[in-house]
C-alpha distance (Angstrom), angle and dihedral (degrees) to the residues before:
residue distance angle dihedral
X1 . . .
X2 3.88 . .
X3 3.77 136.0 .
X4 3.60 122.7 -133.1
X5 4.20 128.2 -155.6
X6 4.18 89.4 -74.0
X7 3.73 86.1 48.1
X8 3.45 89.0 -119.0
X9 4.07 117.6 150.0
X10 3.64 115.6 -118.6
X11 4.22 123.7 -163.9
X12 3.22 102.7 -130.1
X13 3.92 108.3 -129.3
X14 4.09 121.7 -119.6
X15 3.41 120.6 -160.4
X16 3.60 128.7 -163.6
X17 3.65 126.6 -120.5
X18 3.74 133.4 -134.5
X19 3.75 102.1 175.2
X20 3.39 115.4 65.0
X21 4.42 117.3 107.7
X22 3.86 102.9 -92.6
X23 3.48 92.4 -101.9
X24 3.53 100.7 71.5
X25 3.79 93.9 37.1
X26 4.73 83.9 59.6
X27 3.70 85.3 44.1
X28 4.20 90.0 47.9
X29 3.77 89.3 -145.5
X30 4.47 115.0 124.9
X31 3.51 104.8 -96.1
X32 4.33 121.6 -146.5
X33 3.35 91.9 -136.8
X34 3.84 97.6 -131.9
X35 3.45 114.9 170.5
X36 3.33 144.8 -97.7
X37 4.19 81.3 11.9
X38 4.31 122.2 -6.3
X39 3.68 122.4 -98.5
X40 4.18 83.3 -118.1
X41 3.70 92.8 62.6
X42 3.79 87.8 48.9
X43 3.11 102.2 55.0
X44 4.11 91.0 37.5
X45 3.58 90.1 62.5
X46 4.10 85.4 -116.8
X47 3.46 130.3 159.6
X48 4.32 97.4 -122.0
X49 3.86 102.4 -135.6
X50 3.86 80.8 -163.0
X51 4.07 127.8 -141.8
X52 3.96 102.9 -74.4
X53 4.22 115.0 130.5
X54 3.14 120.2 -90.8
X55 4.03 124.5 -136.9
X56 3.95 128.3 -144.8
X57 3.66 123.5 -180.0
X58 4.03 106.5 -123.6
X59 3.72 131.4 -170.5
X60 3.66 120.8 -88.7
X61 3.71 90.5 -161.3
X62 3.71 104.0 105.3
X63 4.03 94.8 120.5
X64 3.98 85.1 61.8
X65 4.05 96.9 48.4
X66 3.40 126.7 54.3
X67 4.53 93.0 -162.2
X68 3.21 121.2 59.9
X69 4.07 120.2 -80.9
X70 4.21 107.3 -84.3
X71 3.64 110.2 -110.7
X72 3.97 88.0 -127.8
X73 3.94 87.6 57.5
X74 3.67 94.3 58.7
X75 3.69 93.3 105.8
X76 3.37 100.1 55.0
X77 3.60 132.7 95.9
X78 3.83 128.2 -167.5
X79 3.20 114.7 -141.1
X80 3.83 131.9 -103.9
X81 3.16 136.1 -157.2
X82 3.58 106.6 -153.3
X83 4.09 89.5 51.8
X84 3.50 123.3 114.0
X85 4.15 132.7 -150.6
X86 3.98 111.0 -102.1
X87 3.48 112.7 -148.0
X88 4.26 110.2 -107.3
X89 3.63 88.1 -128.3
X90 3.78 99.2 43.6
X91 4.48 83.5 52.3
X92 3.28 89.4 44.7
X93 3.51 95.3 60.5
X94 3.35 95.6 41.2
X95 4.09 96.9 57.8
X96 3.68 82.3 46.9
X97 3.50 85.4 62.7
X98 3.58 98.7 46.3
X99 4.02 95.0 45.7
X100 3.54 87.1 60.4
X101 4.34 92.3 49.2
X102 3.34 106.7 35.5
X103 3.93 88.7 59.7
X104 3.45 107.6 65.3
X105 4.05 133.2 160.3
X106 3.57 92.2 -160.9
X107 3.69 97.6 61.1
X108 3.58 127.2 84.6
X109 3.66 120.3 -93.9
X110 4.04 84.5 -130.4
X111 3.70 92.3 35.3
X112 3.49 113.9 111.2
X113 4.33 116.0 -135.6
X114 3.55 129.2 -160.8
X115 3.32 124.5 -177.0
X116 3.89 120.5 175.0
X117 3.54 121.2 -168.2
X118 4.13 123.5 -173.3
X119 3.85 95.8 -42.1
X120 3.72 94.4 -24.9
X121 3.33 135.6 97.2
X122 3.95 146.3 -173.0
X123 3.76 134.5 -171.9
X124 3.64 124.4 -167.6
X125 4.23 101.3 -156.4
X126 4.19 81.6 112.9
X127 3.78 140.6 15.2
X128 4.16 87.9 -111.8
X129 4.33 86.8 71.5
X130 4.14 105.1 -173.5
X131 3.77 115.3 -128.2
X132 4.14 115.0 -166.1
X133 3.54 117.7 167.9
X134 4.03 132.8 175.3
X135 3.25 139.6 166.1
X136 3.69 136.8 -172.1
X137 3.65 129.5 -138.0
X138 3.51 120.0 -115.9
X139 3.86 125.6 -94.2
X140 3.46 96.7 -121.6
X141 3.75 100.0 38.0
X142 3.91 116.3 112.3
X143 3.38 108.9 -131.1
X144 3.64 125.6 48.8
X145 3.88 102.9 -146.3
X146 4.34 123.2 -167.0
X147 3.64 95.7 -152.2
X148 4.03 122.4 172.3
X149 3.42 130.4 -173.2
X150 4.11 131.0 -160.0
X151 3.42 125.8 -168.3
X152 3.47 146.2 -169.7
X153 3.88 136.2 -161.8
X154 4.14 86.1 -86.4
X155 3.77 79.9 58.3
X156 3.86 95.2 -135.5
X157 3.87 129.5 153.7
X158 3.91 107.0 -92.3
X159 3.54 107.6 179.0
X160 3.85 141.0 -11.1
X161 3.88 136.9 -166.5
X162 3.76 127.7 -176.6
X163 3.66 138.7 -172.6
X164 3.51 139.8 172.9
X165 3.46 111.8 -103.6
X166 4.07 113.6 -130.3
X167 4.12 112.4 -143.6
X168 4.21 88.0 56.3
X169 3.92 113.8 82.7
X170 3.61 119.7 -88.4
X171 3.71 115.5 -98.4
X172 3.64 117.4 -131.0
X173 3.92 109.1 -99.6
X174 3.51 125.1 11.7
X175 3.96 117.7 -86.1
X176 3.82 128.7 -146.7
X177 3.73 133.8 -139.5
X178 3.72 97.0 -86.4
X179 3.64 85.9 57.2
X180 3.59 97.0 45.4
X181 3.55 88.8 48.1
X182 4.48 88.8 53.1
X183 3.36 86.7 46.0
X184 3.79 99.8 56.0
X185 3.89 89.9 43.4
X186 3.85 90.1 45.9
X187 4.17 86.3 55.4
X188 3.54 100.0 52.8
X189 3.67 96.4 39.6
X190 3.96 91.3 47.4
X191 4.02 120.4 20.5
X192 3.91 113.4 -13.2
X193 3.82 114.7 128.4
X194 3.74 111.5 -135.5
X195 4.03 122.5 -148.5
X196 3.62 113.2 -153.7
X197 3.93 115.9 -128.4
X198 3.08 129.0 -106.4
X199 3.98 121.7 -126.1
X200 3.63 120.7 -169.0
X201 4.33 86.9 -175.8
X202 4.23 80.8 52.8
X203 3.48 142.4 63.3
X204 4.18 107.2 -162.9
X205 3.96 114.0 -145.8
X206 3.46 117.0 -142.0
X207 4.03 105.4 -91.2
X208 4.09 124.5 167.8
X209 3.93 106.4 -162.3
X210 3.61 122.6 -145.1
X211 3.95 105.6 -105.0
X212 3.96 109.2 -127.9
X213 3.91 103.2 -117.0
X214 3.73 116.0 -142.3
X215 4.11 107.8 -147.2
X216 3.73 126.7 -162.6
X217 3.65 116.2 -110.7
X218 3.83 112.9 -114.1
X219 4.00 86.2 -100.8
X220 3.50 91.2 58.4
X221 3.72 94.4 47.8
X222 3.39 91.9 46.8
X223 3.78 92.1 47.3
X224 4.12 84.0 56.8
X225 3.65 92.7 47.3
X226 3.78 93.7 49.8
X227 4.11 88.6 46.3
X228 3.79 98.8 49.0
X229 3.85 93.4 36.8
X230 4.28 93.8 42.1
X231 3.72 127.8 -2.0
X232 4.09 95.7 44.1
X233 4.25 81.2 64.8
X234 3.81 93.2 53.6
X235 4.36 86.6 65.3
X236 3.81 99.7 68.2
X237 3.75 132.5 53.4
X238 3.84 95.7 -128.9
X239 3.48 134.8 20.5
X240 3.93 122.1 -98.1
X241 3.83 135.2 157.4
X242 4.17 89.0 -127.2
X243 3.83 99.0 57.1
X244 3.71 113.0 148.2
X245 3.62 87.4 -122.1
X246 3.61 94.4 57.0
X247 4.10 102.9 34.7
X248 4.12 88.9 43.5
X249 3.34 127.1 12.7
X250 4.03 100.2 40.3
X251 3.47 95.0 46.2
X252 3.57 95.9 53.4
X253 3.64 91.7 49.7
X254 4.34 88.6 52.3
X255 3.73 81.4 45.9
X256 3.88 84.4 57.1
X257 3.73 97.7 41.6
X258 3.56 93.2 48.7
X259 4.08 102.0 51.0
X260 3.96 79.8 45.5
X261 3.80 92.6 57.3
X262 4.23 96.1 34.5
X263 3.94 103.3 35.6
X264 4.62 102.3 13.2
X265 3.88 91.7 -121.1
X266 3.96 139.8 53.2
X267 3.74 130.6 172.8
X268 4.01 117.4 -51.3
X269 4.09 86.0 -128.8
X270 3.67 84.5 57.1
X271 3.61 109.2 52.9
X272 3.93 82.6 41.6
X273 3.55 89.7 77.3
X274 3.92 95.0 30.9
X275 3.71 86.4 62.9
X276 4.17 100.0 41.1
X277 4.48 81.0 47.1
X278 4.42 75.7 59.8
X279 3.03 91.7 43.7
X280 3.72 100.6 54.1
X281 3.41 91.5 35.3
X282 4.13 87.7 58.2
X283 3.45 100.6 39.6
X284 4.04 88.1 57.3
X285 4.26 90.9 46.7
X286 3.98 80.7 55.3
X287 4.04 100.1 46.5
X288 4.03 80.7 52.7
X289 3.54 90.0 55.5
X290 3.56 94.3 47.0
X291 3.99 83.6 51.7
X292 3.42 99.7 53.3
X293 4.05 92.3 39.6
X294 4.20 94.4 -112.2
X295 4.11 95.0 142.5
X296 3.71 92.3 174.3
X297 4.53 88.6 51.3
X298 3.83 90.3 38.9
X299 4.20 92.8 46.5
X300 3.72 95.0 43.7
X301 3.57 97.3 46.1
X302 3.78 91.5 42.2
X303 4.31 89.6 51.7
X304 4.24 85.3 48.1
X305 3.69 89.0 49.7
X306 4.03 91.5 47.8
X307 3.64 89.0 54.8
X308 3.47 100.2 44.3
X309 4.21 86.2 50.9
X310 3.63 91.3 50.1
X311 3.92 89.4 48.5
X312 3.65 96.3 50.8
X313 3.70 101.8 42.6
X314 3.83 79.9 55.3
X315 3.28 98.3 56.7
X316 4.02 91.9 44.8
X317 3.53 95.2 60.1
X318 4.06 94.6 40.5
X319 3.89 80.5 53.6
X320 3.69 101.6 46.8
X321 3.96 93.0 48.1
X322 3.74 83.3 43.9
X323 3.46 104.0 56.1
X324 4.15 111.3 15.5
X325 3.81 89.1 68.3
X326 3.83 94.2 43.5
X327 3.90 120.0 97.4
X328 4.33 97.5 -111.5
X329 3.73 114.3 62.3
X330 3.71 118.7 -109.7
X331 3.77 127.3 -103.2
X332 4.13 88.4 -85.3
X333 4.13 93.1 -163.4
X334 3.93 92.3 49.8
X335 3.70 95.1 51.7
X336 3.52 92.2 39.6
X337 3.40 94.8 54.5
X338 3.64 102.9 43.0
X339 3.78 86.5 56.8
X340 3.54 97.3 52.3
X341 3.53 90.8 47.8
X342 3.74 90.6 62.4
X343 3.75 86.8 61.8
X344 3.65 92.9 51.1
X345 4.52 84.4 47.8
X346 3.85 90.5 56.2
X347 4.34 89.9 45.7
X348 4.13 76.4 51.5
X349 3.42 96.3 54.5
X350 3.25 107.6 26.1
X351 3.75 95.9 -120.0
X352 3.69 90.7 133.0
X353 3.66 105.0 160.5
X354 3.93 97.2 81.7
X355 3.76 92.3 55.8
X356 4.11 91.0 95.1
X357 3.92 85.1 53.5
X358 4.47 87.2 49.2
X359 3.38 91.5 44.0
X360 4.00 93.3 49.2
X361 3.58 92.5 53.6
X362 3.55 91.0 55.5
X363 3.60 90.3 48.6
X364 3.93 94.3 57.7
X365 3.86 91.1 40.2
X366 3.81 92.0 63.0
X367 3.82 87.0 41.1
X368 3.29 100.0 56.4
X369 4.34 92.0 37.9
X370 3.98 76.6 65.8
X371 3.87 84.9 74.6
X372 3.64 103.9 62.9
X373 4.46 105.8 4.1
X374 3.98 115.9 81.7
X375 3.91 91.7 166.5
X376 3.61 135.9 43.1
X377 3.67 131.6 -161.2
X378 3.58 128.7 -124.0
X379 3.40 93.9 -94.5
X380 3.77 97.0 44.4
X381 3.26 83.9 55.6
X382 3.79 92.6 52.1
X383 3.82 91.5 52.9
X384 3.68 90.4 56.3
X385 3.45 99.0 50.0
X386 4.35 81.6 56.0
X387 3.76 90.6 49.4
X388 4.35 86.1 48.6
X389 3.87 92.6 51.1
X390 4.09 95.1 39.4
X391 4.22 84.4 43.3
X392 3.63 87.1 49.1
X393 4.08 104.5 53.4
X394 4.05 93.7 30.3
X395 4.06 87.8 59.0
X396 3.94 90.3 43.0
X397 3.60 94.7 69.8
X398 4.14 97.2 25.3
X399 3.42 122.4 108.5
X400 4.35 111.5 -97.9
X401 4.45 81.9 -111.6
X402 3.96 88.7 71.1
X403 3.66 89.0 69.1
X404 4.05 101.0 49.0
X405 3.81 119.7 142.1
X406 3.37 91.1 -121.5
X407 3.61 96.6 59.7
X408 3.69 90.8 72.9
X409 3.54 115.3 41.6
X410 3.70 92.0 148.7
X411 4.14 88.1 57.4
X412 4.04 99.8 129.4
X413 4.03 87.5 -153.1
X414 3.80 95.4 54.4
X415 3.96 114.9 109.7
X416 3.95 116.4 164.8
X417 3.80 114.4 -33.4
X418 3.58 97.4 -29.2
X419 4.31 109.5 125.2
X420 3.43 114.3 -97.0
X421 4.32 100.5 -102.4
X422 4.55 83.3 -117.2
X423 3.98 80.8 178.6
X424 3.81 93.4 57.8
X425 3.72 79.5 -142.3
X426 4.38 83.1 173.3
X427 3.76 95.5 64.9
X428 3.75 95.7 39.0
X429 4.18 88.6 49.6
X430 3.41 90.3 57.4
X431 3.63 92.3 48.5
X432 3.51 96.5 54.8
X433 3.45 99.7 42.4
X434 4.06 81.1 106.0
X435 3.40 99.5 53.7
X436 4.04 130.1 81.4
X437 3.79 120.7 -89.1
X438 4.02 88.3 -127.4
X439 3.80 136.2 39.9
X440 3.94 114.5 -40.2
X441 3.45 113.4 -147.6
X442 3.77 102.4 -176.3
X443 3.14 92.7 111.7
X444 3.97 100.2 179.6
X445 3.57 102.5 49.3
X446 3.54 109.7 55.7
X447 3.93 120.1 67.2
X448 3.69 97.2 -177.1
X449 4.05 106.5 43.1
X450 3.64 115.1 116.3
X451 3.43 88.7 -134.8
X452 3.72 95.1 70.0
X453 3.85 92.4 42.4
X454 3.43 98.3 35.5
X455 3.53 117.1 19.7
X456 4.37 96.3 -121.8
X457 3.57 131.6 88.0
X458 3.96 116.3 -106.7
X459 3.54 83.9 -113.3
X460 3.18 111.1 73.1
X461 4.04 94.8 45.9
X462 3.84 83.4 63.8
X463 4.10 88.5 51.9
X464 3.51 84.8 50.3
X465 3.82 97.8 54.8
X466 3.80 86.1 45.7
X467 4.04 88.0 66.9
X468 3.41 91.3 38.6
X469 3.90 94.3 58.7
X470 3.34 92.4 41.5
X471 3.40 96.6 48.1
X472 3.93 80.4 60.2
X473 3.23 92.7 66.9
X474 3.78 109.8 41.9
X475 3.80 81.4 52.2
X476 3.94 90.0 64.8
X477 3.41 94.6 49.2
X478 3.72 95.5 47.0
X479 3.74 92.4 47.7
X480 3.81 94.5 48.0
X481 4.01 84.5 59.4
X482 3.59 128.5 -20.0
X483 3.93 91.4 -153.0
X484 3.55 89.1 59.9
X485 3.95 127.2 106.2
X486 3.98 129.2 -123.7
X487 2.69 109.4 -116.7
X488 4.04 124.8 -118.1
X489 3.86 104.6 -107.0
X490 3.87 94.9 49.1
X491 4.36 86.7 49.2
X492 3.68 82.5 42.6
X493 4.27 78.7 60.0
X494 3.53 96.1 38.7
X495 3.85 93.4 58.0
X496 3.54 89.2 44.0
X497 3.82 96.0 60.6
X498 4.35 91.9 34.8
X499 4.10 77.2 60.7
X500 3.50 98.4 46.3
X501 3.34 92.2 48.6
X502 3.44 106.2 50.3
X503 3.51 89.7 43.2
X504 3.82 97.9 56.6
X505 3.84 112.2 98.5
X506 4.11 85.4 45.4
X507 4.18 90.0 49.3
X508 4.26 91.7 44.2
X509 3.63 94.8 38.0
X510 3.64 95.5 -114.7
X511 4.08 106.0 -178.4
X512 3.94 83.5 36.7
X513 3.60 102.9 57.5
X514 4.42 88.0 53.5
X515 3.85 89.4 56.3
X516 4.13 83.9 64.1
X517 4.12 93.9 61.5
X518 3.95 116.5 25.8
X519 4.03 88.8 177.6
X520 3.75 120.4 125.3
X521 3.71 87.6 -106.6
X522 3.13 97.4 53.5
X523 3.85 91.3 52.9
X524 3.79 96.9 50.1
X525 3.90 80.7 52.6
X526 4.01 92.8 53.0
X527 3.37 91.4 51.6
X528 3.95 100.8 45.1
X529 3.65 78.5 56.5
X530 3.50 99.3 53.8
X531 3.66 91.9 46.3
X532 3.72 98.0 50.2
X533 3.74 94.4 44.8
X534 4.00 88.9 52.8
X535 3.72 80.3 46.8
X536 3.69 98.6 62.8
X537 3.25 92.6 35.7
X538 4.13 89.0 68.1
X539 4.17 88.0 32.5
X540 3.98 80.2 65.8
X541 3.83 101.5 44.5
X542 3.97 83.6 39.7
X543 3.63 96.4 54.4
X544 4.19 109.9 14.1
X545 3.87 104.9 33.6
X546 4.05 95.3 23.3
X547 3.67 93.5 -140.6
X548 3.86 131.1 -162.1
X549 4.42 99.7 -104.5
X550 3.92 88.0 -132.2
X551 4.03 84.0 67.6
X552 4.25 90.9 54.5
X553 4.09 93.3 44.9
X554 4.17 90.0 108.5
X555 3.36 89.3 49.5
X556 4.02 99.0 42.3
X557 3.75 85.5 49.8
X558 4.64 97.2 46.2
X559 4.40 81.3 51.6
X560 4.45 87.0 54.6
X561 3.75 93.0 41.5
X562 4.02 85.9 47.2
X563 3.93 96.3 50.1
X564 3.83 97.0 39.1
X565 3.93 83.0 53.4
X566 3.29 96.5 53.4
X567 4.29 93.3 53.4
X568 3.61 83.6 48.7
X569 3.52 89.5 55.9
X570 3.62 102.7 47.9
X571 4.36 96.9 54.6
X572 3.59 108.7 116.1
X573 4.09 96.7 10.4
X574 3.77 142.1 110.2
X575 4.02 80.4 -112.2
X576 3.94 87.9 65.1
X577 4.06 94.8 103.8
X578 3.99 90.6 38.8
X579 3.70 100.0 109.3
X580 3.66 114.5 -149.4
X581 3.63 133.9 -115.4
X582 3.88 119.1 -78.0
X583 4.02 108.5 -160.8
X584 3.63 96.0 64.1
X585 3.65 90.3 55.8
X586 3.63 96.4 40.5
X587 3.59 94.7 53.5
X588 3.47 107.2 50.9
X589 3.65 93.5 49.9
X590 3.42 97.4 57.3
X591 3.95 81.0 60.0
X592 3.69 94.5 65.5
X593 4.26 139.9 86.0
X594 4.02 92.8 170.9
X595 3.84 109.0 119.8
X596 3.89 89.9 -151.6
X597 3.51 91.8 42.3
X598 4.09 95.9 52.0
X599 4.26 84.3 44.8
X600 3.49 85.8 63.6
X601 3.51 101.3 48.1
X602 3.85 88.0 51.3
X603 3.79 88.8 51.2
X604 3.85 87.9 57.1
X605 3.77 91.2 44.5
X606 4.08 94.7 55.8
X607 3.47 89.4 52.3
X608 3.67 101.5 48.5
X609 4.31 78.2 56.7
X610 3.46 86.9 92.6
X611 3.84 96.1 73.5
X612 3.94 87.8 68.0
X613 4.30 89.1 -129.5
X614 3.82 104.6 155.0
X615 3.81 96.0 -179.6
X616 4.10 86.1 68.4
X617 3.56 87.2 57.8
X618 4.15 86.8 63.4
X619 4.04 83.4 55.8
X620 3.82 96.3 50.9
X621 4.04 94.2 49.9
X622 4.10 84.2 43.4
X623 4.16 82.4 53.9
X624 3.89 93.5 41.6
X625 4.08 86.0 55.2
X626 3.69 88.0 50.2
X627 3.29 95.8 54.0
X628 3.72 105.6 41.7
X629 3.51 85.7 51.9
X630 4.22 92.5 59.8
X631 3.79 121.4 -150.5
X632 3.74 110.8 -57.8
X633 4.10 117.6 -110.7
X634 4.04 91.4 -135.3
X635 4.01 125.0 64.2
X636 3.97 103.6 -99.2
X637 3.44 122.2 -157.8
X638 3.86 98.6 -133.9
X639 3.58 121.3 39.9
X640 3.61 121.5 -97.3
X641 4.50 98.0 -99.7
X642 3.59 80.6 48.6
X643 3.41 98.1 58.0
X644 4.34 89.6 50.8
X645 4.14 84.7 50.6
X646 3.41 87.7 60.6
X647 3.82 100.0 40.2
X648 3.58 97.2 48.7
X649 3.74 102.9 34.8
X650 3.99 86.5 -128.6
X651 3.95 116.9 153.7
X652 3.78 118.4 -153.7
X653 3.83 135.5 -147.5
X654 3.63 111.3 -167.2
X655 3.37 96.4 -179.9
């Protein structure tokens, strides 16, 4: 109280202050403001907790109260069903982000600032700044998921809840919360659409936040540079500039790399295959270093490759529970491709028994793409014609279980107890309906022949699916009772296909159709032919007629001249890195008991080393059984590599 010149008392006036460092303002004492931390706190001995803005999480509830929100209740949140889990990294960065906004010197101290951020926002007209954020699930995303999150000034998760929303299609299984909770992570870090909030209290400016980039470590781009400038040659027979690997799978995984280094995400699907490409690209750097005896190069590029595998096949199955129950189709070629790329990773490493599993996955991919696709594009097309040839050789060698009914109950062709087609020999027949019955030796023009990926007509993979099937069935029979007879319709069959085979270079014009294209290529492709076709000529004797292996010696020995020509061929050309084809080679030395003969196979194995392919390492132990065991005095019903499959458990990939 103080009296002025009338005498009359005047109250003096306190006002209230907003600026001081947070210190002072606990401590209620007036603070000088002194920056970075006040002379009082110096002097104190106190820890400064300096002038930044501080964020609360308030209710967003006012539709559903008609008072104003209790201050006691200002750490609660109701729950919602259309909100979705933000990642505690992606929140953190963004209240880093606002802390350093909503403070600014340049503003007035009246001046109101908004700054809204993703589907947050902050306003600096008081130190208590409001942050509300939602964000709504995608239309098309297959699980509806009530997520809440709580947070306090350490800006930690609090609590979560999750449910499955029930307008979106059901996924298959049920899920629990862990999953929930990866699955509403996985949307806002990947594909979820955010809707800003509105605020009738605030008036958000227009503000573009820098996204944070995610860059490849040098090993990674290395690993990339080393894939697209090495390994992606080893895949096809002969060199050409619109390989699969280089027109799909490579630029999707660029397309990956660069959205990770521009925008700090891209789609799951994507970096799926951007990690298996690592992968690969690893597990290769490591089979050199086992070559050239570096342990310490072959173990750490093997324990980067193991990661990388783990990571991707991760992110594949996130994505295909993501997006196969969702309401848009998926990107068919990405998911396609990433899946046959883990087929070609397991050939890499040699991990070989998880193929079947690859190769399933595929199966019920195209399956289900039957649903919803009625035209495929070239290089859709292309893929399947690499899911058809890997289909092919993997069930050649399998054991007759891997092809049970009720492996596929999701097969769209399956009606009763008819096998499911696993070949999808309908899609592929109407694909080829354009393309010659024999050997096509334009070599430039057509993306998606198997000749030009893999060195063999398409017609003699279906031959070889014919003796496969029918080696099915010959195998009930015989294991029902080995004294009982064939009967004469299915040798009626088994003539039928010993014909058809024998007679197929004559029928396709086989010596004609290399007189059109005298290229290198187009020799390395004659003589893959020649090798394969002598190939299935002893897979059919092997497994159909059971012949004696002194009886398939001419044709063991025309399959070794073939492949040794075609390593000949390939010194000093673009085709040097192409590694060759494995089956062929396989096959017809399982056929053969001559010492010399088995030398030279070996020879033709140690060079083929240099390609760095463990999974033809499984092949040449399988062989090395065979042989030690010698040809068995007594007719067998299975053939003598079949026998060691079954013995060891050991699951090929002769691709």
């Amino acid at each position: 109280m103080s009296t002025g010149r009338l005498g009359v008392a005047k109250i003096r006036k306190h006002t209230k202050t907003f600026t001081g460092c947070w210190t002072c303002r606990a401590r209620r004492i007036r603070c000088d403001e002194t920056k970075p931390q006040c002379i009082q706190c110096f002097q104190k001995g106190c820890k400064c907790e300096g002038y930044g803005v501080r964020l609360q999480w308030v209710r967003n509830d006012a539709d559903e109260q008609d008072g104003p929100c209790p201050s006691a209740a200002r750490s609660n949140i109701v729950p919602d069903s259309k909100r979705v889990v933000f990642p505690s990294s992606h929140i953190d960065e963004i209240l880093n982000t606002l802390d350093l906004l909503a403070y600014d010197d340049t503003a007035s101290p009246r001046e109101e600032v908004s700054h809204f951020i993703d589907c947050f926002g902050a306003s600096k007209s008081s130190p208590e700044v409001s942050l509300e954020g939602t964000c709504e699930l995608p239309s098309w995303s297959p699980l509806g998921l009530s997520a809440v999150l709580g947070m306090q000034q350490d800006r930690r998760l609090e609590s979560v809840s999750g449910e499955v929303s029930g307008d979106m299609p059901t996924p298959r299984g049920t899920y629990d919360d862990a999953f929930l909770l990866d699955v509403g992570a996985m949307y806002s870090n990947y594909e979820s659409q955010t809707l800003l909030a509105a605020s009738q209290d605030l008036s958000p400016t227009p503000f573009l936040v820098r996204p944070t980039s995610s860059h490849l470590s040098s090993d990674e781009n290395f690993l990339m540079y080393h894939y697209s400038h090495r390994v992606l040659y080893l895949f096809c027979v002969i060199d050409h500039e619109k390989s699969p690997w280089k027109t799909v799978h490579l630029p999707i995984a660029l397309q990956a790399m660069g959205e990770l280094s521009m925008q700090g995400s891209t789609s799951m699907i994507r970096e799926a295959l951007l990690c298996t490409l690592l992968a690969i690209s690893s597990f290769l750097l490591s089979n050199d270093g086992q070559s050239h005896m570096r342990t310490d190069d072959a173990l750490s590029w093997r324990a980067a490759a193991s990661k990388y595998r783990c990571k991707a096949i991760n992110l594949l199955r996130n994505a295909v529970e993501c997006y196969f129950y969702a309401k848009s189709p998926p990107r068919y070629k990405e998911f396609l491709a990433t899946t046959l790329s883990m087929i070609t990773m397991d050939v890499i490493s040699g991990d070989t028994d998880t193929c079947g599993i690859h190769l399933n996955g595929c199966f019920r991919l195209i399956s289900q793409a039957q649903k919803w696709k009625r035209k495929y594009s070239t290089k859709a097309q292309t893929l399947h014609r690499i899911y058809f040839y890997l289909r092919t050789i993997y069930e050649s060698t399998a054991p007759r279980s891997s092809r049970r009914l009720q492996d596929f109950p999701f097969a769209a062709n399956t009606s009763g107890d008819a096998p499911p087609d696993i070949f999808c020999r309908d899609i592929l027949g109407a694909q080829m309906s354009g393309f010659p019955a024999g050997i096509d030796m334009d070599l430039e023009t057509r993306m998606s022949s198997c000749e030009r990926i893999y060195g063999i007509p398409h017609g003699l993979l279906v031959l070889l699916i014919e003796v496969i099937e029918l080696t099915d069935r010959l195998d009930e029979v015989r294991d029902a009772d080995s004294a009982s007879q064939v009967s004469d319709s299915l040798m009626e069959e088994c003539d039928q296909l010993e014909k058809a085979i024998i007679d197929w270079p004559a029928v396709v014009g086989l010596e004609g159709c290399t007189k059109v294209n005298t290229s290198v290529s187009a020799k390395i492709v004659h003589q893959h032919t020649l090798a394969f076709h002598n190939a299935l000529i002893i897979y059919f004797a092997q497994n159909i007629r059971q012949v004696g292996h002194r009886f398939l010696l001419p044709y063991v020995n025309q399959v070794l001249n073939s492949m040794e020509t075609v390593e000949s061929l390939k010194v000093g050309t673009q085709e040097a890195l192409a590694a060759p084809l494995f089956w062929p080679v396989f096959i017809a030395a399982s056929a053969t008991f001559d010492v010399a003969m088995q030398d030279r196979f070996r020879s033709w194995y140690s060079h083929v080393k240099v390609y760095r392919i463990e999974g033809f390492r499984t092949g040449l132990h399988v062989l090395e059984d065979v042989w030690k065991a010698g040809p068995s005095p007594q007719p067998q019903q299975k053939c003598h590599w079949r026998q060691v499959l079954e013995k060891t458990g050991v699951r090929l990939m002769l691709s």
